[in-house]
C-alpha angles and dihedrals in degrees: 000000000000116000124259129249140196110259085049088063085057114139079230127065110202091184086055096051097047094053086040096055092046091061088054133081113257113248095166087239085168090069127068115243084250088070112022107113115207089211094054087047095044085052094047086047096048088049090044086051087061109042117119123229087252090057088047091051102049089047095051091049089050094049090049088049095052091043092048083049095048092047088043087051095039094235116186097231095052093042094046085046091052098037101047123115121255127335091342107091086045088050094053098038084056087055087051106051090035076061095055096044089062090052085041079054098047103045122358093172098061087029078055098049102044092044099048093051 
């Protein structure tokens, strides 16, 4: 069994909430009721419908390897998201990773690129 590190003893698993997210219909949280478009939601949902259990998977994967890189860099976003009191960090983390799934939806292949560097 691989050691355990750190970051894997987080109150907050990133691999879980993306495949969590990708299970679950797309509602743009990550966008303020004064932006979010319904066509541009209608269009990720109808891509995450779609999505196959290779494509979750590999988005989930990508999302725990830029979390793992922003802990390991001690990036303030990740930090506040993981220190926060009570439901908030989880809650911010979810609108972060939706965010990325519509850019996962968009365009994996740059998503891909730019998460796998």
């Amino acid at each position: 069994m691989p050691k355990r590190t750190p970051y894997d003893n987080l109150p907050l698993l990133p691999i879980i909430i993306a495949d969590t997210i990708s299970i679950r219909p797309y509602t743009g949280i990550e966008w303020s009721d004064k932006v979010r478009s319904a066509s541009h939601v209608d269009k990720i949902e109808a891509l995450r419908r779609n999505m196959t259990d290779e494509q979750r998977e590999a988005f989930a994967n990508l999302c725990d390897k830029a979390c793992r890189k922003a802990y390991d860099a001690k990036a303030d976003w990740f930090l506040k998201c993981v220190r926060s009191k009570g439901n908030r960090g989880r809650n911010q983390l979810y609108a972060v990773i939706s965010h990325w799934l519509s850019s996962f939806l968009l365009n994996q292949e740059h998503f891909s690129e730019t998460f796998a560097s």
